[in-house]
DRENLOKE-963023 format. One line per 10 residues: number of its first residue (from 1); their letters; for each residue x, y, z of N, C-alpha, C. Coordinates in nm, 3 decimals. Example, Ala and Ser with C-alpha at 12.3 -4.5 7.8 and 13.67 -1.06 7.14 Angstrom:
2
1 = as = 1.319 -0.569 0.780 1.230 -0.450 0.780 1.320 -0.330 0.780 ~ 1.285 -0.225 0.708 1.367 -0.106 0.714 1.290 0.003 0.787 .
//
This chain:
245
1 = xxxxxxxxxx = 19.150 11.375 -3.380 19.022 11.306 -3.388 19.034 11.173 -3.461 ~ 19.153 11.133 -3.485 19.195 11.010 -3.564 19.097 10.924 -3.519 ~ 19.136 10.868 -3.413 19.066 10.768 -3.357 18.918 10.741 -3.313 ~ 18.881 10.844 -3.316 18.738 10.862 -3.255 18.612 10.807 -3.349 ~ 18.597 10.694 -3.321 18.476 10.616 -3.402 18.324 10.629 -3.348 ~ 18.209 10.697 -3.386 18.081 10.731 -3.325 18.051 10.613 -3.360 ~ 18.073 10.549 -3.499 17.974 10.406 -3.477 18.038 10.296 -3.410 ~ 18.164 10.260 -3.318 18.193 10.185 -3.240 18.084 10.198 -3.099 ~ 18.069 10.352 -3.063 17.978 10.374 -2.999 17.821 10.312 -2.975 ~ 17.743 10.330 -3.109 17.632 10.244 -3.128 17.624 10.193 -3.164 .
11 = xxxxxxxxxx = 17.752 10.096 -3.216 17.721 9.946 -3.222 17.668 9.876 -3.087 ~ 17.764 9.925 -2.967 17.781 9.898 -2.777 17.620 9.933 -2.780 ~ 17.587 10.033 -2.816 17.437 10.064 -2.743 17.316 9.969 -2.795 ~ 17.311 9.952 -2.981 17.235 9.869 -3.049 17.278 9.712 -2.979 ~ 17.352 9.698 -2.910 17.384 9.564 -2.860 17.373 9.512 -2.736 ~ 17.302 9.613 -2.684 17.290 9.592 -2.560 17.102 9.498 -2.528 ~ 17.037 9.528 -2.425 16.900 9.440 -2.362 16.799 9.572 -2.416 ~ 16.692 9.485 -2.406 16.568 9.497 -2.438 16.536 9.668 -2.367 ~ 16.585 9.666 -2.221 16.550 9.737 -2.101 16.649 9.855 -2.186 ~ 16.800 9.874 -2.236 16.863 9.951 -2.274 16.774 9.995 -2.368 .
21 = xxxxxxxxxx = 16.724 9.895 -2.441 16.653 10.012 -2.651 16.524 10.086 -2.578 ~ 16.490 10.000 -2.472 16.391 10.124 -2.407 16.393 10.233 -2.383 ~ 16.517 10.235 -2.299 16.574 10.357 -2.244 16.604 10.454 -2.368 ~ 16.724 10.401 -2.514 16.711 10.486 -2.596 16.536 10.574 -2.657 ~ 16.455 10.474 -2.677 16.345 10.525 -2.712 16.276 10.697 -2.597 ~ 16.269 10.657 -2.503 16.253 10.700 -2.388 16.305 10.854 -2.399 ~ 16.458 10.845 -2.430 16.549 10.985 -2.470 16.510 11.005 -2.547 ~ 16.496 10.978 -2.704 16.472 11.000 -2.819 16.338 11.064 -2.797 ~ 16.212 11.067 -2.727 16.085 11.095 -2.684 16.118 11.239 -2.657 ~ 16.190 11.206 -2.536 16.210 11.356 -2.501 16.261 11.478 -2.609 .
31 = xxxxxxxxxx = 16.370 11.394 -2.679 16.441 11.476 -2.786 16.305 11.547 -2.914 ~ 16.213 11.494 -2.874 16.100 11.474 -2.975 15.981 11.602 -2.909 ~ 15.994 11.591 -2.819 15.936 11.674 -2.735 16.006 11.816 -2.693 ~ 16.136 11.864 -2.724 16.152 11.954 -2.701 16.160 12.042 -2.826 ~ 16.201 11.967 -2.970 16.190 12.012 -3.059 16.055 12.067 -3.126 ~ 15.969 11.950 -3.055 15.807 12.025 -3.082 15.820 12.147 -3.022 ~ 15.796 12.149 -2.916 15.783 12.265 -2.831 15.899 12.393 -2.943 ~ 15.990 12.373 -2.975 16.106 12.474 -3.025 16.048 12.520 -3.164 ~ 15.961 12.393 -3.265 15.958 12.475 -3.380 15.843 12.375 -3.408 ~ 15.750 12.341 -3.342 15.614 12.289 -3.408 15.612 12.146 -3.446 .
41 = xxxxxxxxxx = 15.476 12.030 -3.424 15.464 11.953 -3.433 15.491 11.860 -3.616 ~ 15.511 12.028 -3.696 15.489 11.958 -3.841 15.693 11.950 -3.888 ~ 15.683 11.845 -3.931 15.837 11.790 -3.908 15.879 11.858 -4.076 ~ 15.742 11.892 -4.161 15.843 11.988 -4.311 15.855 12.118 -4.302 ~ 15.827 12.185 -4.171 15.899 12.300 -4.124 15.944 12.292 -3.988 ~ 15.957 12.206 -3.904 16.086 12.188 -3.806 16.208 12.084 -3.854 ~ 16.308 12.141 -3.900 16.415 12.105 -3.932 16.502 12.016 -3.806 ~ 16.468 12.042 -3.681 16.520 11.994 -3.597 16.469 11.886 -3.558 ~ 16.275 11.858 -3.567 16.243 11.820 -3.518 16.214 11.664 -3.623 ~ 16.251 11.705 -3.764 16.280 11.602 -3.887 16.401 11.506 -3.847 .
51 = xxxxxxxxxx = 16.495 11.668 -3.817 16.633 11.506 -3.727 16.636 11.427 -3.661 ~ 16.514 11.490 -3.573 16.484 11.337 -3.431 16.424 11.245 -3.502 ~ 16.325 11.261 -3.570 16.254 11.123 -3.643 16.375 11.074 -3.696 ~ 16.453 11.144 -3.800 16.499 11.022 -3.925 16.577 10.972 -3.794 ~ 16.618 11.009 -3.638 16.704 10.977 -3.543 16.669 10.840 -3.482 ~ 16.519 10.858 -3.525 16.427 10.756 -3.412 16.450 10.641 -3.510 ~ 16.412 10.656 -3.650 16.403 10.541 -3.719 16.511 10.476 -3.729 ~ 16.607 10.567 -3.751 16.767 10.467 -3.744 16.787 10.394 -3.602 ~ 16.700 10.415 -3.500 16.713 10.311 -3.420 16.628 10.230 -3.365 ~ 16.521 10.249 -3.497 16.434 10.143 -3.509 16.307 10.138 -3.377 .
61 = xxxxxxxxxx = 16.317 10.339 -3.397 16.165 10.328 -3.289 16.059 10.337 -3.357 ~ 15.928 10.265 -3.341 15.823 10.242 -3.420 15.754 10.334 -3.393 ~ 15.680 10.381 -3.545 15.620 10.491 -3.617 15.483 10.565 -3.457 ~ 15.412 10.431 -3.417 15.334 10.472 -3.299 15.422 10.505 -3.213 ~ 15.520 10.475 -3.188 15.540 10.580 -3.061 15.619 10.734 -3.130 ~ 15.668 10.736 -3.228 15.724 10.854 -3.246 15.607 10.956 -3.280 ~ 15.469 10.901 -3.319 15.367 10.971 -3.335 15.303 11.014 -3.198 ~ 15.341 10.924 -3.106 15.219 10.964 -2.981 15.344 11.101 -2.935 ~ 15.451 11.049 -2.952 15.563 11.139 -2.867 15.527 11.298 -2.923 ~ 15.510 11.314 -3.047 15.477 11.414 -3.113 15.350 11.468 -3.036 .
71 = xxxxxxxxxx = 15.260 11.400 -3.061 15.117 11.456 -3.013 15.091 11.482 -2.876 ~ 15.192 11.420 -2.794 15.196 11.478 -2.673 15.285 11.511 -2.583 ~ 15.392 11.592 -2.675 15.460 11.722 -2.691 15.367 11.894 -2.799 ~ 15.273 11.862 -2.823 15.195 11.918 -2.878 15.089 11.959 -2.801 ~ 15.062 11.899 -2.727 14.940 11.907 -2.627 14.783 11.840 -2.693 ~ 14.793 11.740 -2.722 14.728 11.683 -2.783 14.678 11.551 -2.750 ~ 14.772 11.525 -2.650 14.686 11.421 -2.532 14.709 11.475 -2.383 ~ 14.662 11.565 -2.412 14.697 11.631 -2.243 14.847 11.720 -2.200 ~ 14.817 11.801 -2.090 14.944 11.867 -2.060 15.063 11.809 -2.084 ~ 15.141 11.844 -2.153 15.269 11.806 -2.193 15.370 11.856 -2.129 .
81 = xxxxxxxxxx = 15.478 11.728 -2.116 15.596 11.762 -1.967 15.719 11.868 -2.040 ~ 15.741 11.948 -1.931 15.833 12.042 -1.991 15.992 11.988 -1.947 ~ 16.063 11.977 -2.049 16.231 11.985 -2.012 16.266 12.043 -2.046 ~ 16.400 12.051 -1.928 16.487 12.136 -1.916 16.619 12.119 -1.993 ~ 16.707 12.143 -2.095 16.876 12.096 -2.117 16.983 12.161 -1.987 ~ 17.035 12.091 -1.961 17.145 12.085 -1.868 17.247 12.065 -1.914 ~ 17.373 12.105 -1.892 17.491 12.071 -1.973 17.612 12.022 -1.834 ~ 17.644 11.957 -1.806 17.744 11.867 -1.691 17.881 11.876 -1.773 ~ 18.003 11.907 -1.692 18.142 11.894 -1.755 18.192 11.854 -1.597 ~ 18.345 11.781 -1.634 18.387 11.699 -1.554 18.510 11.627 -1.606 .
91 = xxxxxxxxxx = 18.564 11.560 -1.483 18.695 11.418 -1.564 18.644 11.337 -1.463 ~ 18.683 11.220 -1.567 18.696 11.098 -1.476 18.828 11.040 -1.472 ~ 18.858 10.973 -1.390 18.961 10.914 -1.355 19.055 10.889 -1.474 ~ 19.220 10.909 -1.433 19.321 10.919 -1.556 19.244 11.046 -1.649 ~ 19.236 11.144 -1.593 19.242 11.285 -1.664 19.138 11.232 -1.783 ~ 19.010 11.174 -1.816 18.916 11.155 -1.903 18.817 11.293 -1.922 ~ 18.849 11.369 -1.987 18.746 11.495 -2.005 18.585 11.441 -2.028 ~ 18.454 11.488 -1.936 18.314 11.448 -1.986 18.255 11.506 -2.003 ~ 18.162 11.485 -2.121 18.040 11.633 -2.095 17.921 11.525 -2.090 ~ 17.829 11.558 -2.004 17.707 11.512 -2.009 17.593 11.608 -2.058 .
101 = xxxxxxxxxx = 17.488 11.548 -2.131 17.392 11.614 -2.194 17.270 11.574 -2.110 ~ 17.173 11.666 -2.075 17.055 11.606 -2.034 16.956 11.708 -2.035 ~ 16.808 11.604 -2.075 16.733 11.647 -2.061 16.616 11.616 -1.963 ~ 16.598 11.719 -1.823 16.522 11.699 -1.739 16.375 11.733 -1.672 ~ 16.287 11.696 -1.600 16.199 11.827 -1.543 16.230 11.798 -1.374 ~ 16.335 11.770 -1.385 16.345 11.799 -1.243 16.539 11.836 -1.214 ~ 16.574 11.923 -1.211 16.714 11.938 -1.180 16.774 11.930 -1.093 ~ 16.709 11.890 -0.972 16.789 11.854 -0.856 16.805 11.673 -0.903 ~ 16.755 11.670 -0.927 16.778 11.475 -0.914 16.829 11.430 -0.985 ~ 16.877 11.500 -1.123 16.912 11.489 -1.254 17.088 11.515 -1.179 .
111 = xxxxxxxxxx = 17.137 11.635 -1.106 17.205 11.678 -1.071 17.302 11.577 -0.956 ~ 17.207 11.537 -0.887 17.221 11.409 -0.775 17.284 11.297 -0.894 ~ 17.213 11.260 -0.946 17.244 11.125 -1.012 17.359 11.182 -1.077 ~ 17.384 11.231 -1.177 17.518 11.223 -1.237 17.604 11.277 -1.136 ~ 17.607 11.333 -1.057 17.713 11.368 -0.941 17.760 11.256 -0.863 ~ 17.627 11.182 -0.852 17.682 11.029 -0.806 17.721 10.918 -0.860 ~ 17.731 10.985 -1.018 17.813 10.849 -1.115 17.960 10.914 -1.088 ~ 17.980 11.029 -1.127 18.131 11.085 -1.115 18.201 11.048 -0.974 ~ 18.144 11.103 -0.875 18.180 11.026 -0.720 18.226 10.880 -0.770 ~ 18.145 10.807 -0.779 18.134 10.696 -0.763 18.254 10.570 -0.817 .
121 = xxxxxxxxxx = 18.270 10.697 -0.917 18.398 10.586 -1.002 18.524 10.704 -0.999 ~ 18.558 10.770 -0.912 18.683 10.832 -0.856 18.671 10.937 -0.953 ~ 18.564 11.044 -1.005 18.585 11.119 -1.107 18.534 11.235 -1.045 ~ 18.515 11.373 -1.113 18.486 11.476 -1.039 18.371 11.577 -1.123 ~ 18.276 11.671 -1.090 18.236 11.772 -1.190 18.297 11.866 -1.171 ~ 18.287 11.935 -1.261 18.400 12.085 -1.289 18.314 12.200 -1.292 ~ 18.330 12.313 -1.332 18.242 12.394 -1.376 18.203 12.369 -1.533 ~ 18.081 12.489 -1.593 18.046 12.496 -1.683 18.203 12.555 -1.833 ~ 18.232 12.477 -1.913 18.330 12.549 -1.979 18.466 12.514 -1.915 ~ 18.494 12.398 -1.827 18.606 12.286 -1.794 18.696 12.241 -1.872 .
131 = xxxxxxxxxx = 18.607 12.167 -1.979 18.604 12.054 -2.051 18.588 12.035 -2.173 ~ 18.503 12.148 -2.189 18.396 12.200 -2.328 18.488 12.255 -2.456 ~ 18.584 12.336 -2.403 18.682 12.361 -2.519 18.778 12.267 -2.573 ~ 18.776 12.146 -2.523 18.890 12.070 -2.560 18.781 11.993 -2.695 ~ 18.643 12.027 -2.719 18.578 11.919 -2.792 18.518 12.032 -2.922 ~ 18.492 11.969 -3.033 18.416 12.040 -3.094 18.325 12.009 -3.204 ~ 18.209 12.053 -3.181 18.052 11.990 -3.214 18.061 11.997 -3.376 ~ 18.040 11.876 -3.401 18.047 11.834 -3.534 17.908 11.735 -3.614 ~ 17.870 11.750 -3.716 17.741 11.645 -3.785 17.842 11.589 -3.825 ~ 17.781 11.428 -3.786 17.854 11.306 -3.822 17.709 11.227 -3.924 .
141 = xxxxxxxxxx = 17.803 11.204 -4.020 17.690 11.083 -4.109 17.753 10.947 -4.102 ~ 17.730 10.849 -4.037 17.816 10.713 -4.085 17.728 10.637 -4.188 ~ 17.775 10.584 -4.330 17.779 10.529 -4.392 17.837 10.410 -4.424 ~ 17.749 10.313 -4.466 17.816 10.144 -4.442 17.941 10.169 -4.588 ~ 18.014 10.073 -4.600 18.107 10.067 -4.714 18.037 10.006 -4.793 ~ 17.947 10.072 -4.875 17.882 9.981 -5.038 17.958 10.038 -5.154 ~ 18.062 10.136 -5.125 18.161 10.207 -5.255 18.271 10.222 -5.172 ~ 18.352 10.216 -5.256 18.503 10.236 -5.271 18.575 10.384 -5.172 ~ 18.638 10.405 -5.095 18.657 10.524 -5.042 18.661 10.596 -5.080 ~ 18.753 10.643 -5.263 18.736 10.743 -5.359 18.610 10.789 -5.376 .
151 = xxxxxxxxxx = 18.513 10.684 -5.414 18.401 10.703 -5.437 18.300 10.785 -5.384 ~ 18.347 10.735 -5.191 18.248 10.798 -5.114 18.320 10.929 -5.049 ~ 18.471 10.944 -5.053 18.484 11.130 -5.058 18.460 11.172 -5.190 ~ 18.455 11.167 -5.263 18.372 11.272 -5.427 18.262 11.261 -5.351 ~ 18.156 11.182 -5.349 18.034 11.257 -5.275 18.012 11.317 -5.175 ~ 18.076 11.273 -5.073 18.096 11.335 -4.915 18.157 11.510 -4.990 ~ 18.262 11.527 -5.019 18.272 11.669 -5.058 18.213 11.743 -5.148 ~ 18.085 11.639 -5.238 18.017 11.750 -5.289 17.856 11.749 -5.247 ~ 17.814 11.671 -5.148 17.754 11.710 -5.088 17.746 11.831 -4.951 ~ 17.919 11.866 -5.004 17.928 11.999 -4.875 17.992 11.916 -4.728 .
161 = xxxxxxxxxx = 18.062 11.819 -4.715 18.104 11.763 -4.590 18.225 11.852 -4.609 ~ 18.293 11.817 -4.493 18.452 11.882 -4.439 18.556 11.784 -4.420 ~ 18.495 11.677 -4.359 18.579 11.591 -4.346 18.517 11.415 -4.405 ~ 18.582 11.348 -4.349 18.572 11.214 -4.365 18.692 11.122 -4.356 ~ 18.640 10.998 -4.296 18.753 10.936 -4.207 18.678 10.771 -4.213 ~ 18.771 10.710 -4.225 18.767 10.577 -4.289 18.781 10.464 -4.149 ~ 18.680 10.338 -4.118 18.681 10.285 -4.045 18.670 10.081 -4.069 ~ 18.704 10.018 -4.008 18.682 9.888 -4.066 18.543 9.855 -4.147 ~ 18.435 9.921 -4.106 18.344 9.870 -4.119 18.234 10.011 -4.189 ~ 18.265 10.157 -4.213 18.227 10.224 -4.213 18.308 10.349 -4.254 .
171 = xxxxxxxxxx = 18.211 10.434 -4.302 18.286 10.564 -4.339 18.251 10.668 -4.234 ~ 18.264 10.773 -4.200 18.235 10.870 -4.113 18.254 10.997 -4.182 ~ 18.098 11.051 -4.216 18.099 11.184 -4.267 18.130 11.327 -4.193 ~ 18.192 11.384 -4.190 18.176 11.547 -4.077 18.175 11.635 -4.137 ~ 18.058 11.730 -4.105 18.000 11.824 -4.185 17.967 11.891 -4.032 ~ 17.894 12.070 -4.079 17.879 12.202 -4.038 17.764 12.111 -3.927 ~ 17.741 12.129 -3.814 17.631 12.055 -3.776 17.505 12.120 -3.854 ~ 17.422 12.223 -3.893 17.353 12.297 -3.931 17.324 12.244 -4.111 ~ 17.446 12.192 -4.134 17.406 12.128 -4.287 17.397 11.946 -4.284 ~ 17.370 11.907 -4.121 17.348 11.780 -4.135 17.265 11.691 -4.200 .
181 = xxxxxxxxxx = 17.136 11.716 -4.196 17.031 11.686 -4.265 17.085 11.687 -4.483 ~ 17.121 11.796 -4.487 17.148 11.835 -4.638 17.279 11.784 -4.655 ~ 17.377 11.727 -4.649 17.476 11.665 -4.611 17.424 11.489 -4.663 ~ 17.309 11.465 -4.546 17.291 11.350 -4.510 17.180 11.301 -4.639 ~ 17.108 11.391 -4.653 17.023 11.349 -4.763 17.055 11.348 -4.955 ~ 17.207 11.459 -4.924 17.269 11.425 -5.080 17.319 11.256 -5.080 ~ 17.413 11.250 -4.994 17.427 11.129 -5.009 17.352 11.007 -4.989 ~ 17.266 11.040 -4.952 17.158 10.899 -4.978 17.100 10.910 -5.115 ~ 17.080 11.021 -5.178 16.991 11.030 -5.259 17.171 10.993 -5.399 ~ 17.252 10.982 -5.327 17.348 10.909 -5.435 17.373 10.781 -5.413 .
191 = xxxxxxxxxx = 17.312 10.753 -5.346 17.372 10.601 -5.340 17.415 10.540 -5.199 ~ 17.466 10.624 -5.125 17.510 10.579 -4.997 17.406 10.521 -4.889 ~ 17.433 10.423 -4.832 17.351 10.401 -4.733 17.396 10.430 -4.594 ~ 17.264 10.504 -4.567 17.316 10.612 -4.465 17.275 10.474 -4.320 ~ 17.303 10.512 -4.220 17.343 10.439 -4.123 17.322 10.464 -4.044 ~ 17.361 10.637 -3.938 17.291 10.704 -3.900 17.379 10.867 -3.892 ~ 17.304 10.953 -3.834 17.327 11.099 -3.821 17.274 11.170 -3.724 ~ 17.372 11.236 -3.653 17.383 11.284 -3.553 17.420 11.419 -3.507 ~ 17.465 11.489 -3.433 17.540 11.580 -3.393 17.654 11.537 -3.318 ~ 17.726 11.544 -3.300 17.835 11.515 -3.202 17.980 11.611 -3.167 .
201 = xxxxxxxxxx = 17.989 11.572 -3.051 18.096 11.663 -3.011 18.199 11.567 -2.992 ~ 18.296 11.622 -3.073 18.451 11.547 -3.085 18.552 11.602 -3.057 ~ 18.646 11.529 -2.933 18.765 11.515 -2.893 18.840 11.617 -2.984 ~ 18.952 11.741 -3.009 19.073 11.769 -3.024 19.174 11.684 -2.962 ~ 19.186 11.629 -2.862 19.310 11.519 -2.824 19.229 11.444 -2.749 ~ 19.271 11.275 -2.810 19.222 11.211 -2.705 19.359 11.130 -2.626 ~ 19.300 11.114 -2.507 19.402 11.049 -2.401 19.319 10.862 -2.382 ~ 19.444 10.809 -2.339 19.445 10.619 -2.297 19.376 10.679 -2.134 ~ 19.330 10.609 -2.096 19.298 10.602 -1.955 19.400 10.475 -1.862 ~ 19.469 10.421 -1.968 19.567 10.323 -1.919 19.443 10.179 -1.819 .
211 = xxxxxxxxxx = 19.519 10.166 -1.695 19.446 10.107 -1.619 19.312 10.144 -1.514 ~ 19.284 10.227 -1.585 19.174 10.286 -1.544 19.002 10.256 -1.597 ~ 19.087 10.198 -1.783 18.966 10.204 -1.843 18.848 10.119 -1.827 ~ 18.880 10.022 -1.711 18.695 9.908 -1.692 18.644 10.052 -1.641 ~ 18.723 10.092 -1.523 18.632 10.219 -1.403 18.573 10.335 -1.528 ~ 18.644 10.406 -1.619 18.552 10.478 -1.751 18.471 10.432 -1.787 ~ 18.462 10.273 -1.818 18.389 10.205 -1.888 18.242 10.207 -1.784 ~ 18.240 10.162 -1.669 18.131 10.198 -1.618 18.103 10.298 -1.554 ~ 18.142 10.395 -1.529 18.144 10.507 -1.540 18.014 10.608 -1.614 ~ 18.069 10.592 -1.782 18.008 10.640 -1.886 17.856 10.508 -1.897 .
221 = xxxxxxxxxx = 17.861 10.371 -1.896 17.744 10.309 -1.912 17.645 10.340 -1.789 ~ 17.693 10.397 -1.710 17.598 10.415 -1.541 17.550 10.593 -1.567 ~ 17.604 10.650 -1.662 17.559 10.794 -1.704 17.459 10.763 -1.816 ~ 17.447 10.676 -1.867 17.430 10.653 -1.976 17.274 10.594 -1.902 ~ 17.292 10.529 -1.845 17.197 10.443 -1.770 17.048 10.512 -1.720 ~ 17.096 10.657 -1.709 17.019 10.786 -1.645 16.883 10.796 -1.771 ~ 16.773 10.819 -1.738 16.684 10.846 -1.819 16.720 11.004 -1.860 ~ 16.739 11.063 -1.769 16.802 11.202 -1.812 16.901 11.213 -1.859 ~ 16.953 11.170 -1.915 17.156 11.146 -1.972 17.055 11.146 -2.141 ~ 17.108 11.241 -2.170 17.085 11.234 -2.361 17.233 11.189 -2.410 .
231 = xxxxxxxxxx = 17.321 11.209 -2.389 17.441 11.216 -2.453 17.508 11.206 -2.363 ~ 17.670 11.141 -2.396 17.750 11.130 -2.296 17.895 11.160 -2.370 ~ 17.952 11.268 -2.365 18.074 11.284 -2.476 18.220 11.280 -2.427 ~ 18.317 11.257 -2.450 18.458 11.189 -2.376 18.567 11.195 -2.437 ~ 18.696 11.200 -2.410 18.800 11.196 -2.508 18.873 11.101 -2.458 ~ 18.822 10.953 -2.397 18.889 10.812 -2.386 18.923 10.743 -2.517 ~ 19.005 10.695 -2.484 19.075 10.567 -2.626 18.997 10.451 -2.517 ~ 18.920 10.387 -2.652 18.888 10.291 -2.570 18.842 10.152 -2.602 ~ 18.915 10.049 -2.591 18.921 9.927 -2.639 18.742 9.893 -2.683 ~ 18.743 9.823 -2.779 18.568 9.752 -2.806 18.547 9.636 -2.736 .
241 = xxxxx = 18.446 9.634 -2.651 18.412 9.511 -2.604 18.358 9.406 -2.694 ~ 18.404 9.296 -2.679 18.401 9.158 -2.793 18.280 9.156 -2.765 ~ 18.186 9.132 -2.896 18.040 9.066 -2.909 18.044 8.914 -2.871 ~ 17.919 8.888 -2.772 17.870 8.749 -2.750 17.809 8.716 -2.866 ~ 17.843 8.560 -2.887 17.766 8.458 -2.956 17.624 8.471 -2.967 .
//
């Protein structure tokens, strides 16, 4: 898992158009909406449904819409849409292991579309449990560097993390997914500035895609692209695209 940077990840996404932070908002809604439905509209006894907010704010979705999303996943402005989770496994081209996450109310079309990103860029779906063991689901906290690395494993391990892994620009916390939140909130409440937190599923080996990697590259942004695509998880090495001016 050396290599595997989640915030190289959303840096690409926070950097993208207007039409993309939509789309995140959009998922994040849904994510907001199923957790209501799972454990109630009040976020100091849904634990899950506390993660999507502090989820929303770290990407800077405003307070009215994470409120309407609530209230109507609640039924509180009318019948509220039901989704479905779907779980997609697969490779793409140069042996790239994928799991796609989604959340839908319609599963044939949800099914169509990512079947026709994998087609599309020489890749394939697999069955359920393909792909899935080569990865394993981890709470990630990234934290900017405002302390010293010593500094920030003494807190990372006594706030209960497991791991932690050092990046140009960032630290990367990994903890129990289930102690993410408590994890995430010792260390803020020491000092760290938290950045964001997640769940994620991480690579045991990752592979180069060699000359393959533009075709991964759009590939994963055309899955990504899906209003139904929550997540898109991979074990590519994969160069950062240079920021424009």
């Amino acid at each position: 898992m050396a290599g595997h940077s989640k915030w190289a990840n959303i840096k690409q996404k926070k950097g993208k158009t207007d039409a993309a932070r939509g789309r995140i908002f959009t998922k994040i809604g849904r994510e907001i909406s199923v957790a209501v439905k799972s454990g109630g509209p009040d976020p100091n006894s849904n634990p899950r449904l506390r993660d999507v907010i502090t989820k929303a704010k770290q990407n800077n979705m405003p307070n009215d819409n994470i409120m309407r999303s609530i209230k109507k996943a609640s039924g509180e402005l009318g019948a509220a849409e039901e989704f479905e989770e779907i779980v997609y496994e697969g490779y793409g081209v140069g042996g790239v292991a994928v799991i796609v996450y989604t959340l839908t109310d319609n599963r044939n079309r949800t099914a169509g579309e990512v079947r026709h990103c994998f087609d599309k860029y020489g890749g394939s779906l697999g069955s359920t449990g393909c792909v899935s063991y080569m990865f394993k689901r981890v709470g990630v906290v990234v934290c900017d560097k405002t302390m010293s690395e010593d500094e920030m494993l003494l807190l990372a391990l006594e706030a209960g993390a497991e791991d932690m892994q050092t990046f140009d620009e960032v630290f990367e916390i990994h903890c129990d997914p289930g102690k993410l939140s408590e994890v995430a909130d010792s260390l803020a409440n020491s000092g760290a500035e938290i950045l964001s937190q997640d769940v994620d599923m991480l690579p045991d080996m990752e592979v180069s895609p060699g000359e393959h990697e533009e075709t991964i590259k759009k590939m994963l942004d055309a899955l990504d692209e899906s209003d139904d695509v929550q997540n898109v998880y991979h074990n590519a090495i994969l160069t950062e695209d240079e920021e424009e001016d």
